[in-house]
ROVODO-380384 format. One line per field, with one value per residue (C-alpha): residue in one letter; y, z, x; chain; residue number from 1. Coordinates in Angstrom, 3 decimals. Last residue first. Example, Ala and Ser with C-alpha at 12.3 -4.5 7.8 and 13.67 -1.06 7.14 Angstrom:
REM ROVODO-380384
rest	S,A $
north	-1.060,-4.500 $
up	7.140,7.800 $
east	13.670,12.300 $
kette	A,A $
nr	2,1 $
END
This chain:
REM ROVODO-380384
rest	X,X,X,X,X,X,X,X,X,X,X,X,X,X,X,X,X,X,X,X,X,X,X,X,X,X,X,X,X,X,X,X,X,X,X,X,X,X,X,X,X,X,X,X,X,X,X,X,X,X,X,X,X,X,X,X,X,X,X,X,X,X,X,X,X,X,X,X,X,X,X,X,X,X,X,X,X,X,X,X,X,X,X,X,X,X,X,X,X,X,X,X,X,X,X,X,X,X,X,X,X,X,X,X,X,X,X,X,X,X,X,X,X,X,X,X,X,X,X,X,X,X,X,X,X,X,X,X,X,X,X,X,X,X,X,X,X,X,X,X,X,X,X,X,X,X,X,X,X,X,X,X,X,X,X,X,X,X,X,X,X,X,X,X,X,X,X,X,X,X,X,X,X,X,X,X,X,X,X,X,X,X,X,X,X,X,X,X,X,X,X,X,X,X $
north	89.072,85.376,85.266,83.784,86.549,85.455,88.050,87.133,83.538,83.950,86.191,84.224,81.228,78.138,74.349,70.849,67.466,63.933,60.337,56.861,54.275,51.603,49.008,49.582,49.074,50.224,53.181,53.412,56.417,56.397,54.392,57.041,60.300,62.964,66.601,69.670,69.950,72.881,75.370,77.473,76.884,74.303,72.311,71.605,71.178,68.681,66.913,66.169,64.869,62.747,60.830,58.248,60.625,60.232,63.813,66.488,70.034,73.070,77.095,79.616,83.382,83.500,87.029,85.505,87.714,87.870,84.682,82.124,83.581,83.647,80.093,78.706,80.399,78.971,75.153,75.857,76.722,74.017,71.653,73.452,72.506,70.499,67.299,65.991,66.901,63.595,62.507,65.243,67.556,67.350,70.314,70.383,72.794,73.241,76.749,78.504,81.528,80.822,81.567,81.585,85.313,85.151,86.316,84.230,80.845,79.242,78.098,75.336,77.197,77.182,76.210,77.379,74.791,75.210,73.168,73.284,71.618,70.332,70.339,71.740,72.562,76.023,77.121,75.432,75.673,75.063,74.271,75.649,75.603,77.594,76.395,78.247,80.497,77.485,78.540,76.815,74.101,72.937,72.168,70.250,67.751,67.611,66.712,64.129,62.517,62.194,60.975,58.037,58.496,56.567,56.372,58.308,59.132,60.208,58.994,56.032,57.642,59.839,57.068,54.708,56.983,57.758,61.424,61.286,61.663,62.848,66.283,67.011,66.266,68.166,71.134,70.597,70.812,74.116,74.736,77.976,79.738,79.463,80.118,78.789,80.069,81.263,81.909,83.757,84.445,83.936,84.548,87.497,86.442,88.723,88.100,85.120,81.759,83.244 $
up	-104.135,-104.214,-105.158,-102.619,-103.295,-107.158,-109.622,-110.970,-111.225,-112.637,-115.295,-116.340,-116.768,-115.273,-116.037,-114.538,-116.375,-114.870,-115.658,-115.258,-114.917,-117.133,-114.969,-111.205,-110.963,-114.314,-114.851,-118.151,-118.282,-120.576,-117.763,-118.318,-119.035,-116.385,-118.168,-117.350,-113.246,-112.229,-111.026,-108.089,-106.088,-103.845,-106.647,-108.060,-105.083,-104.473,-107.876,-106.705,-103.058,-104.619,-107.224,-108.349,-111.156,-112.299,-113.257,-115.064,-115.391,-117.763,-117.794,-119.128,-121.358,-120.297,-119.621,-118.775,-115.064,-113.475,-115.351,-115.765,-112.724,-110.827,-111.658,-110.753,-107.028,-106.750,-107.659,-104.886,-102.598,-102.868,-102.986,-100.045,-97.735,-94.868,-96.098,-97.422,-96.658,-96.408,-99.575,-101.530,-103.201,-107.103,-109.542,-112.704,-114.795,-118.561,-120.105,-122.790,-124.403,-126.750,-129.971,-129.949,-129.857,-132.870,-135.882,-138.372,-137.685,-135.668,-132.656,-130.246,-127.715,-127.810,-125.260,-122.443,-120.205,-116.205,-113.747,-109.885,-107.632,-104.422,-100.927,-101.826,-98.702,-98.285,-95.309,-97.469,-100.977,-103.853,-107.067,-110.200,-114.030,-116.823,-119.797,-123.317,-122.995,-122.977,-120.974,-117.813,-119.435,-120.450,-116.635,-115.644,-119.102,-118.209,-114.501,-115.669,-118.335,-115.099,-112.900,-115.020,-114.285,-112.768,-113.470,-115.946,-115.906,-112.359,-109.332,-107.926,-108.897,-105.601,-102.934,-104.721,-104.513,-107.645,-106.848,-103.423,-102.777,-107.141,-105.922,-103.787,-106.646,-108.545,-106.326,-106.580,-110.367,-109.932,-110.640,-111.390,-108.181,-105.729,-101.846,-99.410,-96.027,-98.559,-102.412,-102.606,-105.641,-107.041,-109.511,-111.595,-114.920,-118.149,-119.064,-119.600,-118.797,-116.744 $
east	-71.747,-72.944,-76.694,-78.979,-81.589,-82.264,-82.033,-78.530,-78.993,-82.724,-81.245,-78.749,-80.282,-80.873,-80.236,-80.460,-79.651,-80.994,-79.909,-81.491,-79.905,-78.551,-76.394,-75.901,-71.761,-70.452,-73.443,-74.664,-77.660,-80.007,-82.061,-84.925,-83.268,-85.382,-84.929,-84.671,-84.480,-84.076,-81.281,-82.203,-78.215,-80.750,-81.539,-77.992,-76.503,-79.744,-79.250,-75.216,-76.476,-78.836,-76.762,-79.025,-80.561,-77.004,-75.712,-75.819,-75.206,-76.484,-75.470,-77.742,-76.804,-73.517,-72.037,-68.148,-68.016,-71.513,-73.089,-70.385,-68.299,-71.471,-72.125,-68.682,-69.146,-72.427,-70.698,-68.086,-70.320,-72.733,-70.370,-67.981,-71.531,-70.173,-71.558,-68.071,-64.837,-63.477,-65.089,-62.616,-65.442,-66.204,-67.660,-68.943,-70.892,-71.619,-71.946,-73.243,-73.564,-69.966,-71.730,-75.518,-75.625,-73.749,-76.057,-77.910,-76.639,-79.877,-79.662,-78.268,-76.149,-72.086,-69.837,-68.013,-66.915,-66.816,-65.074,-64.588,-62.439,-62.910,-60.866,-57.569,-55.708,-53.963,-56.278,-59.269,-58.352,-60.782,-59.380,-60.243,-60.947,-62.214,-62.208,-63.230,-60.578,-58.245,-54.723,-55.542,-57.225,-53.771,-52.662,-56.195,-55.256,-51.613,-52.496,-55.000,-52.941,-49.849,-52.707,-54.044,-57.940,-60.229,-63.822,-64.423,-68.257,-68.417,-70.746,-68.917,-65.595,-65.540,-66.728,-64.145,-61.517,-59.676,-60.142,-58.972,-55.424,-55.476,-56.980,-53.575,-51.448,-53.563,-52.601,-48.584,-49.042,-51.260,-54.488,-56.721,-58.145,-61.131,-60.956,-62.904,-64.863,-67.585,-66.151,-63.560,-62.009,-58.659,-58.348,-60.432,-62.560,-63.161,-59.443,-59.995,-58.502,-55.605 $
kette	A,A,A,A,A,A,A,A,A,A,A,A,A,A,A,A,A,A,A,A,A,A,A,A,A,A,A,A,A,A,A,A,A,A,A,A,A,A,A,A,A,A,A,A,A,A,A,A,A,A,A,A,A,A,A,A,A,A,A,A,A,A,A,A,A,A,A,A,A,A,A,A,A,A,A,A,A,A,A,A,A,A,A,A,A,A,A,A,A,A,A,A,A,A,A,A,A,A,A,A,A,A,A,A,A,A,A,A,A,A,A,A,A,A,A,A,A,A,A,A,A,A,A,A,A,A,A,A,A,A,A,A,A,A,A,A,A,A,A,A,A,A,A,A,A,A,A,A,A,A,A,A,A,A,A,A,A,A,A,A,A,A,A,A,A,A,A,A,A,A,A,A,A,A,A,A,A,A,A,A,A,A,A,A,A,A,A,A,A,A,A,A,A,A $
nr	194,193,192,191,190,189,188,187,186,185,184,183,182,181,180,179,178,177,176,175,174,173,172,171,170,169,168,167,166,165,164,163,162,161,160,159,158,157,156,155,154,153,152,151,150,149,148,147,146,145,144,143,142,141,140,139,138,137,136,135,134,133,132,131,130,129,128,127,126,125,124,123,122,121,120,119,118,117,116,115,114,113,112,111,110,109,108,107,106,105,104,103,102,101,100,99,98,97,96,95,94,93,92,91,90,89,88,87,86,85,84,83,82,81,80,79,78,77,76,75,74,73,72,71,70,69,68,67,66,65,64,63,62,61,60,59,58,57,56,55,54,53,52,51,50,49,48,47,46,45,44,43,42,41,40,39,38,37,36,35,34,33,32,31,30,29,28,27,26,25,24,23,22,21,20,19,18,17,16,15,14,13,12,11,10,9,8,7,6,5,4,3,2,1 $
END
């Protein structure tokens, strides 16, 4: 589902990556209300039945492509990415669709055994080996180390530092960072998923 240009599931290290299922979210909502998990995420807590629907209807958008991560048939982190267009001019349509913003989230009990980083490398060669996207962005609180070094050690770089644009419910304004890379450097680079 989501495109034909993109095969589920897909492995992805000791994980495996496919498009949700009811019974899935389920699992995802254990922990995404969490206080560990919201911390770091611009909604904060979601009402599960509006998040289900929402992860359920992505599915069929072309434009969205969605998964969970399953560790011997337990999700442990999902992974998001939404086609977009670039910022260019009109003439032509290489702008159209070329671009890609990247999320992922890992259930706080599995954290600091990698499935971040794994999970995030496997959404980035299905943006740039299977979709053809021309770059792919993400973002987070500047705060947020252990998102900015997934980011860092998949070879994306840092594109901009917001100063305190950034509201965050607990600290105040912060600032924010975005990271970025492009086709070509994903593809060429030696840690590459295959």
């Amino acid at each position: 589902m989501t495109s034909p240009d993109v095969t589920w599931p897909r492995p992805a290290g000791s994980l495996t990556l496919r498009p949700p299922t009811r019974d899935d979210l389920e699992q995802v909502l254990v922990w995404r209300n969490r206080a560990e998990v919201t911390r770091w995420l611009l909604r904060t807590t979601v009402e599960p039945e509006a998040f289900t629907t929402a992860w359920l209807d992505s599915v069929e958008d072309p434009d969205q492509h969605t998964a969970v991560a399953l560790l011997d048939g337990v999700v442990v982190g999902t992974g998001s990415l939404d086609v977009r267009d670039g910022i260019g001019q009109f003439d032509g349509d290489a702008w159209r669709g070329s671009e890609g913003e990247l999320g992922y989230l890992v259930d706080p009990d599995q954290a600091g055994r990698g499935f971040a980083t794994v999970i995030a490398g496997a959404m980035l060669d299905l943006a740039f080996a299977d979709l053809g996207l021309h770059r792919v962005t993400a973002g987070c609180f500047a705060d947020n180390v252990a998102s900015w070094r997934v980011m860092e050690k998949l070879g994306m770089r840092r594109e901009q530092h917001g100063v305190r644009d950034s509201w965050h419910a607990e600290l105040g304004w912060i600032d924010g960072y975005t990271y970025g890379i492009l086709a070509e450097e994903w593809l060429e680079s030696p840690g590459t998923p295959s």
